[in-house]
C-alpha positions as CSV (number, residue, x, y, z in Angstrom):
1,X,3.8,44.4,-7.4
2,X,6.9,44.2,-5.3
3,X,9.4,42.1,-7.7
4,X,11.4,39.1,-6.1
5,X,9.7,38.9,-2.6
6,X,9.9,35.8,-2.0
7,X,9.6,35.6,1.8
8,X,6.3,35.4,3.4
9,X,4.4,35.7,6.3
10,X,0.9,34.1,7.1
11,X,-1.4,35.9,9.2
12,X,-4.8,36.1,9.7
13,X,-7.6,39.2,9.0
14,X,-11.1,39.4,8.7
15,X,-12.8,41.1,6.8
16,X,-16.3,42.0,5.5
17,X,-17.7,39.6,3.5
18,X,-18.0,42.0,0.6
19,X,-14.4,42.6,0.0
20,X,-13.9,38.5,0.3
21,X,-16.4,38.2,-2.6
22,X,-14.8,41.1,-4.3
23,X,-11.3,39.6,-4.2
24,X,-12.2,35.8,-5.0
25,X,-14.2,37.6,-8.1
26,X,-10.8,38.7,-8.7
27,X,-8.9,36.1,-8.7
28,X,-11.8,34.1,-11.0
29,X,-11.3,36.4,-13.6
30,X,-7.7,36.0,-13.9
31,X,-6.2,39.5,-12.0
32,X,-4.3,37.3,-9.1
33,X,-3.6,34.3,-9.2
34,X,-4.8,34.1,-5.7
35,X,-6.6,36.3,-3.4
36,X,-3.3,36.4,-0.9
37,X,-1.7,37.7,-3.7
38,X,-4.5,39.9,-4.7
39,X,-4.1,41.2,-0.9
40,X,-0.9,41.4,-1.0
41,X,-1.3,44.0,-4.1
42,X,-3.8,46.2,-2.5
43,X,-1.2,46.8,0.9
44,X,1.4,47.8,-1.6
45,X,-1.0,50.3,-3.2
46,X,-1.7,51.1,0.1
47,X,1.7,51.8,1.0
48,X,2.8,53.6,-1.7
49,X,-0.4,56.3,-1.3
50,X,0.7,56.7,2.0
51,X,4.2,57.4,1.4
52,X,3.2,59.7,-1.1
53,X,0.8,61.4,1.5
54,X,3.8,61.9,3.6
55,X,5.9,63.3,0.6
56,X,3.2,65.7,-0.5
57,X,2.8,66.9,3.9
58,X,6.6,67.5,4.3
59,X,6.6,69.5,0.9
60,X,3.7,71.2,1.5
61,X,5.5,72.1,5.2
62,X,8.9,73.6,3.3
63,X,7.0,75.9,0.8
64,X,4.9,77.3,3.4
65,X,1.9,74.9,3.0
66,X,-0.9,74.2,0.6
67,X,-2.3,77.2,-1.7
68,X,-5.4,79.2,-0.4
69,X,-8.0,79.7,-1.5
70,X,-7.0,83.4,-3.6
71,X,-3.8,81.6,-4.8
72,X,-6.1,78.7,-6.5
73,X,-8.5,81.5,-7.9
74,X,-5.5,83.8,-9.0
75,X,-4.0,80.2,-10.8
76,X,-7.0,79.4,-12.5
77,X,-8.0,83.0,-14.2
78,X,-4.2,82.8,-15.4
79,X,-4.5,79.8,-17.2
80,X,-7.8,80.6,-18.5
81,X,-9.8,77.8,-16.4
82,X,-12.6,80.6,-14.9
């Protein structure tokens, strides 16, 4: 969780009634102390997987991309995994 925000902004989602359960559950058993805040951890997951996403693409772009499909067979009879 993002420590020392302090500012907020309220705003208004909907979502499936599943996920509203899901989060109040949360919050009942003491993992937010309330479901903004519960939502408000889930976007910064979010966030930080798709920064990460973005890391691995623009790595993957300067060392010529991801491994094929011989390069991940070659990998894994040399460190004994096939």
């Amino acid at each position: 969780m993002m420590i020392g925000m302090t500012s907020k902004a309220k705003i208004a989602v909907s979502l499936p009634p599943p996920l509203v359960d899901a989060a109040r559950a949360a919050v009942a058993r003491g993992r937010a102390p309330n479901v903004s805040a519960y939502v408000a951890h889930a976007l910064e997951e979010q966030i930080k997987l798709d920064d990460l996403g973005a890391l691995l693409k623009e790595l993957l772009e300067e060392s010529g991309g991801p491994l094929t499909d011989s390069e991940r067979d070659r990998i894994d009879r040399e460190a004994g995994w096939r």
